[in-house]
C-alpha positions as CSV (number, residue, x, y, z in Angstrom):
1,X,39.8,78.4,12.1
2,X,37.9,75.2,13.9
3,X,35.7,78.0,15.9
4,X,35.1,79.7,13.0
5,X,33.3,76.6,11.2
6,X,31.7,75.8,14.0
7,X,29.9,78.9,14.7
8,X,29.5,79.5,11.4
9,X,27.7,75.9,10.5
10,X,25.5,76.7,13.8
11,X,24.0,79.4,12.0
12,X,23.1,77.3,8.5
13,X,19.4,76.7,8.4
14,X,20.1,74.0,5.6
15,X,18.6,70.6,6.2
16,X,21.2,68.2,8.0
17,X,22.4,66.6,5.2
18,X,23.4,69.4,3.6
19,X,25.3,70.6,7.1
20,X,26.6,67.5,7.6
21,X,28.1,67.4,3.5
22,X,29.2,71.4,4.3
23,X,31.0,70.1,7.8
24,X,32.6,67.0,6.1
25,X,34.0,70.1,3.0
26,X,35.3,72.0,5.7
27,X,37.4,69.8,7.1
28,X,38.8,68.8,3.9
29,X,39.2,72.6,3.3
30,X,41.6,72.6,6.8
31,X,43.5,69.7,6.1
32,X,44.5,71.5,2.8
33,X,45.3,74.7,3.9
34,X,46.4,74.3,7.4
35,X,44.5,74.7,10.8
36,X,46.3,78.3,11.0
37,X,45.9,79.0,7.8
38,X,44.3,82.5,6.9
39,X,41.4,82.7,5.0
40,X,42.8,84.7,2.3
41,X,42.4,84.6,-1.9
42,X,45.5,82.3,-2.0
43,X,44.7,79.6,0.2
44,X,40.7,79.8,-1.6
45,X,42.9,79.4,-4.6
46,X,45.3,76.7,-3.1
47,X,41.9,74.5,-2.0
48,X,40.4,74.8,-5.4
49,X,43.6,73.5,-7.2
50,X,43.7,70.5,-5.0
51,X,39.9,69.6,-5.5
52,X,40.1,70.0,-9.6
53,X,40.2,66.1,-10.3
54,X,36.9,65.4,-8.1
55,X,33.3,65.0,-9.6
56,X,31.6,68.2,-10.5
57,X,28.8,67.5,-7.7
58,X,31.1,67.1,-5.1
59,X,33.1,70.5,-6.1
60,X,30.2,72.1,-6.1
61,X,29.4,71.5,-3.1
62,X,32.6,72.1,-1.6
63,X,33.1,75.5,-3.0
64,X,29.8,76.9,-1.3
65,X,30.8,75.7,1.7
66,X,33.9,77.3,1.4
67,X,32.5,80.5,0.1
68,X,30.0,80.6,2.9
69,X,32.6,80.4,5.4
70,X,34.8,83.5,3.7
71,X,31.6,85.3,3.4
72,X,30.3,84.4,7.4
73,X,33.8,85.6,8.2
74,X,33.5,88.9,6.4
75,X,36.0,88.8,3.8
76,X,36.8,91.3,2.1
77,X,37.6,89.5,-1.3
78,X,34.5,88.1,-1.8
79,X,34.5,89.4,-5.6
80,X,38.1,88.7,-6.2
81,X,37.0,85.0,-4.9
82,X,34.1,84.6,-7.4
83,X,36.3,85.5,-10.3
84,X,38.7,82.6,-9.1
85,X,35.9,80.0,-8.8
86,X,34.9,81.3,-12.5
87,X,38.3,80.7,-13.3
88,X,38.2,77.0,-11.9
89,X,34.7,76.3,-13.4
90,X,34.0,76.1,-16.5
91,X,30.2,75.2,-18.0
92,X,30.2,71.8,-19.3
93,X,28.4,69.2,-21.9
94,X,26.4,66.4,-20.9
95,X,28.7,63.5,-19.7
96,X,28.2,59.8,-20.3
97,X,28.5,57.9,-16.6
98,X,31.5,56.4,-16.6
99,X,32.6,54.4,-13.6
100,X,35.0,50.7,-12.9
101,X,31.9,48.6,-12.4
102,X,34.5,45.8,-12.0
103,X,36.1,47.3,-9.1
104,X,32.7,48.2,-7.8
105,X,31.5,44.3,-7.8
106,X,34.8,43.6,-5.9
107,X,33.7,45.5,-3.0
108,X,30.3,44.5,-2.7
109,X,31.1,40.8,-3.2
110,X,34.0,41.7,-0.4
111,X,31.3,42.9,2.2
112,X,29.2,40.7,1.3
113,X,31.5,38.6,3.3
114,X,32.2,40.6,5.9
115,X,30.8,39.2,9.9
116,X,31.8,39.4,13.2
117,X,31.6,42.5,14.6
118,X,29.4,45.9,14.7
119,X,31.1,47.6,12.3
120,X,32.2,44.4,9.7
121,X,27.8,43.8,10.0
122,X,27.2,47.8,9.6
123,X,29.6,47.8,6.7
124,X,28.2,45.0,4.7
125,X,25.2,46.2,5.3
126,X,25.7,49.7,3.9
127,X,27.4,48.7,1.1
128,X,24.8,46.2,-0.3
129,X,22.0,48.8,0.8
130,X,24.1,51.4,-1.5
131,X,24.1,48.8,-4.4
132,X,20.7,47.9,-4.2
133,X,18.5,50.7,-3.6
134,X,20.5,53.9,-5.4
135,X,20.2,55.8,-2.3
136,X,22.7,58.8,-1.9
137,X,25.5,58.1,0.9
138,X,24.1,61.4,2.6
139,X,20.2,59.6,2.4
140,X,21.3,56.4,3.6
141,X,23.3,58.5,7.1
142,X,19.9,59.8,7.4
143,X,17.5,57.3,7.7
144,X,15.9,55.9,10.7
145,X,14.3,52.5,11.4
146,X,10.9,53.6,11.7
147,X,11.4,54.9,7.7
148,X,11.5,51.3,6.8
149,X,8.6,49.2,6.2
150,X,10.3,46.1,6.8
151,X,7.4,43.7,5.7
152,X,7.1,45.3,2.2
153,X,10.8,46.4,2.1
154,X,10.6,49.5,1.5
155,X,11.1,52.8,3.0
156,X,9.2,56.4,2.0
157,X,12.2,59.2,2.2
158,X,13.0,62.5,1.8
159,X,15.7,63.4,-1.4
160,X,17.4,65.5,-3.2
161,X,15.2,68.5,-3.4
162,X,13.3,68.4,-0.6
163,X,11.4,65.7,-2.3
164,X,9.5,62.7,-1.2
165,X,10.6,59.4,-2.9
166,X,10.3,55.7,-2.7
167,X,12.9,53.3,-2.2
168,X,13.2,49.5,-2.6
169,X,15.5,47.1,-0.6
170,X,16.5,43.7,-2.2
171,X,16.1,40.7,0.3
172,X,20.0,40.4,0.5
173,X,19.8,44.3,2.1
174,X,17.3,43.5,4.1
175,X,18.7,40.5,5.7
176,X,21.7,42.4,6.3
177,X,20.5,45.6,8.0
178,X,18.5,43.1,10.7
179,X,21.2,40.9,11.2
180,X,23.3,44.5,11.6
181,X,20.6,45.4,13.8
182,X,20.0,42.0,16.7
183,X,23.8,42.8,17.0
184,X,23.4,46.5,18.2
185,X,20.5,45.1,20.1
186,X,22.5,42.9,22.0
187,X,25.2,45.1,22.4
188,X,23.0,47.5,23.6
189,X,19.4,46.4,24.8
190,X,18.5,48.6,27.3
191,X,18.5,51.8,25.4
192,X,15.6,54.3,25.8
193,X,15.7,55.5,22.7
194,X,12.4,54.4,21.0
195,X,13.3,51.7,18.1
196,X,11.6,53.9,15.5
197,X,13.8,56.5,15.9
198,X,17.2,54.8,16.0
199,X,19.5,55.4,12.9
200,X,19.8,52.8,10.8
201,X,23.2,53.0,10.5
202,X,25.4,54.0,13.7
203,X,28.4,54.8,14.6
204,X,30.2,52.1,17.0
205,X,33.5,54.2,18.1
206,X,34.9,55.2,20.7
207,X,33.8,58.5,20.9
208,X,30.2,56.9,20.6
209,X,31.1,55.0,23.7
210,X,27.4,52.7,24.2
211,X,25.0,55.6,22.8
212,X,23.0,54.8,20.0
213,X,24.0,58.1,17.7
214,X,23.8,57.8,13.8
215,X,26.8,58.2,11.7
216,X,27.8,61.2,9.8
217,X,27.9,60.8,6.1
218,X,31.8,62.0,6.2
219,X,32.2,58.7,8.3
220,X,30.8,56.3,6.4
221,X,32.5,58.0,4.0
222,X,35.9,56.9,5.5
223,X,34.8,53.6,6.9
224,X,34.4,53.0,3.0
225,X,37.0,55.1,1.1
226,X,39.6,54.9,4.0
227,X,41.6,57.7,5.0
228,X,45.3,57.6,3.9
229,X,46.1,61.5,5.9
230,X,44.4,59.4,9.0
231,X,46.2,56.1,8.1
232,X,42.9,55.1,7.9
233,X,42.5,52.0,5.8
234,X,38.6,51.4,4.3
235,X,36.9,48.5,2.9
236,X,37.5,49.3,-0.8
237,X,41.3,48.5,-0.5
238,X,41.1,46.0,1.9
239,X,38.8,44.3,-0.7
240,X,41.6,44.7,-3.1
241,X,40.6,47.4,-4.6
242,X,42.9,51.1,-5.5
243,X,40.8,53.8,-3.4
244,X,41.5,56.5,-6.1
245,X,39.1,54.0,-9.0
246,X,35.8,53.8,-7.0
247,X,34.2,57.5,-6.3
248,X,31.4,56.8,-3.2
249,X,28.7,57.7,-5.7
250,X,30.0,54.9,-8.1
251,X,27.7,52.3,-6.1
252,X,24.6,54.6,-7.2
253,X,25.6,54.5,-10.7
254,X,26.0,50.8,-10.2
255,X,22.4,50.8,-9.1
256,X,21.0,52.6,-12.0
257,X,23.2,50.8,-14.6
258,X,21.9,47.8,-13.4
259,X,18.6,48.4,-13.8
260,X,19.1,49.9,-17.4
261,X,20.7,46.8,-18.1
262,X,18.1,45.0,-17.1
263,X,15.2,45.9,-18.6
264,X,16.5,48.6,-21.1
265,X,13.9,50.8,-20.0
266,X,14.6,54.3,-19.6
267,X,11.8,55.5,-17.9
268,X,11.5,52.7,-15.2
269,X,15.4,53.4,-14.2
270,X,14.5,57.2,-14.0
271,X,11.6,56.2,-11.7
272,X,13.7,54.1,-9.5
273,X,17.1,56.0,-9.2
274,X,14.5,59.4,-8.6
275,X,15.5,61.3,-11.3
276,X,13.6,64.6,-11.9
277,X,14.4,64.6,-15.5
278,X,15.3,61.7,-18.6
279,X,18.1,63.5,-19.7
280,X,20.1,62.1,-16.4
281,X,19.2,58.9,-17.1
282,X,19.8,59.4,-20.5
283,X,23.9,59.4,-19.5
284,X,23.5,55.6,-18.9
285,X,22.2,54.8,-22.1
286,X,25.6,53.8,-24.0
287,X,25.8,50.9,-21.6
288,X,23.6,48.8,-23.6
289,X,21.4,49.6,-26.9
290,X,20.6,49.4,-30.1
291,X,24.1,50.9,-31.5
292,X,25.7,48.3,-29.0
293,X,23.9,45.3,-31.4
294,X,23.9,47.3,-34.7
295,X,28.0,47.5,-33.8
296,X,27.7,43.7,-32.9
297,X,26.4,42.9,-35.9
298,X,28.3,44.8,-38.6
299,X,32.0,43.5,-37.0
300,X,31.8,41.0,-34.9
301,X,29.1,37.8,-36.3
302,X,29.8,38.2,-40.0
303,X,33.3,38.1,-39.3
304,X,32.5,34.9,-37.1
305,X,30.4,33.0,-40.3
306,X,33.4,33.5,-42.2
C-alpha cells in the first residue's frame, strides 16, 4: 500500500501543506488498517470508526485523503464508500470552542523552560510561536526565514485559502526563534543554503543527518503530541500533561481566546486570528461578556452584601 500513496500523493497538485496534511492521514490510515491491508469498503469503514472522536476539521481532511487514494486506485466502491462517509457525517450546529486552557498554559510555561539542545530550543520555540501568533501547525512547518521581518516582528504569509495574511510575533517568540536559530548556525555554519530560504523550523534527526531540511507538519506534530504506537513520548506529557486533553489546534484557540479576553473586541480578534467570517469568532464569545457579568451580578455580589 506504501507505493500506492506515494505514487498517488506525486500526482496531487494541492499546495504542500495540503500534501503534507494528506501524507501525515495516510499514514494514520495504514497504521489502522494494516500495511497489507486491502483497500476495500470494510477497512474504509474500520478507519472511519476509529477517527469518530477527532475534531470535525481534522476528519475532514482525513476522509479526502482517504477517498482520493480509493478513487487513484480505481475502486470500484466508490458510491458504496460515499454512502458510508454520509453515514459517519452528519451536518452540524455551530459549536462553542471548547478547549483545557489550563492544560494548554502548562505546556507553554513547560517549553518555555526548555534549553539545551536543537530540538529542546526548536520546541520552545514552536510552542510559544503557536501561542502567540495563532498560526496553523501546517503555516508555522511552512515558513521560511526570509517571511519574517524580524525588525518589525512580523511575517506576511500565505493561509487558509490561498490567502495572504499578516502575522504578529510577541518578543518572547521572537527571542526564541533566534536563539533556536545561532544554535543551528553553529551546528551548522557552512551551509549553502541562502539564509532567506531556510525553514524556520527544521528537523534535527537522524535521517536529516547535517542538512538544513524543514519539518513536516506530521512531525512537529509528534515532537508535540508524542507518539504512544512509536513509544514516542512528546512535550505535552512530559510537561505533565494527559496527551488525549490538548488537540494541536488547542494553542490557536488559546491565541484567539486570549485576545477576546483582552480587549472583548470581536472584530480585532477576527482580524488577528484571520478569520474570513464573524460568525467563527463568534464561537469564542461565551468566554467572557455581558451574560458572564449580568450572571455575576444576579448570584454571586448580592449574595456576597448579605
Amino acid at each position: 500500500m506504501n507505493d500506492q500513496i506515494k505514487h498517488f500523493l506525486d500526482t496531487l497538485d494541492l499546495s504542500a501543506n495540503t500534501v503534507s496534511a494528506y501524507r501525515y492521514a495516510l499514514k494514520r490510515f495504514v497504521e489502522i488498517v494494516g500495511e497489507d491491508a486491502p483497500l476495500d469498503v470494510q477497512n474504509y469503514e474500520k478507519f472511519l470508526a476509529a477517527i469518530k472522536d477527532f475534531s470535525p476539521s481534522t476528519k475532514q481532511i482525513w476522509r479526502s485523503a482517504v477517498l482520493g487514494l480509493y478513487s487513484f486506485s480505481k475502486s470500484k466502491d466508490m458510491a458504496e464508500l460515499h454512502q458510508i462517509t454520509k453515514h459517519y457525517t452528519r451536518s452540524q450546529g455551530k459549536r462553542v470552542v471548547n478547549f483545557n486552557r489550563e492544560a494548554i498554559e502548562r505546556v507553554i510555561a513547560y517549553c518555555s523552560q526548555l534549553s539545551g539542545s536543537l530540538l529542546n530550543l526548536r520546541d520552545r520555540a514552536f510552542v510559544l510561536t503557536l501561542a502567540d501568533t495563532g498560526l496553523r501547525i501546517s503555516e508555522a512547518c511552512a515558513l521560511k526565514r526570509g517571511d519574517i521581518d524580524w525588525q518589525e516582528a512580523r511575517a506576511i504569509i500565505i493561509g487558509k485559502g490561498d490567502k495572504q495574511d499578516v502575522i504578529r510575533f510577541s518578543k518572547r517568540s521572537i527571542q526564541a526563534l533566534k536563539e533556536y536559530h545561532v544554535a543551528c548556525a553553529l551546528i551548522e555554519p557552512t551551509t549553502r543554503m541562502p539564509l532567506k530560504s531556510q525553514p524556520v523550523f527544521a528537523r534535527h534527526d537522524i535521517r536529516a543527518s547535517k542538512k538544513i531540511k524543514p519539518i513536516s507538519a506530521s512531525g512537529m506534530w509528534t515532537a508535540i503530541k508524542g507518539d504512544p504506537m512509536q513509544g514516542i513520548k512528546g512535550r505535552i506529557e512530559e510537561a505533565g500533561v494527559e496527551r488525549n486533553l490538548i488537540r494541536i489546534h488547542d494553542f490557536r484557540h488559546y491565541f484567539v481566546t486570549m485576545t477576546y479576553l483582552a480587549k472583548g473586541n470581536l472584530k480585532l480578534s477576527q482580524e488577528l486570528a484571520r478569520h474570513s467570517r464573524i460568525d467563527t469568532t463568534n464561537r469564542y464569545a461565551h468566554f467572557s461578556g455581558e451574560a458572564d457579568i449580568a450572571y455575576d451580578e444576579i448570584f454571586n455580589q448580592q449574595k456576597d452584601e448579605k
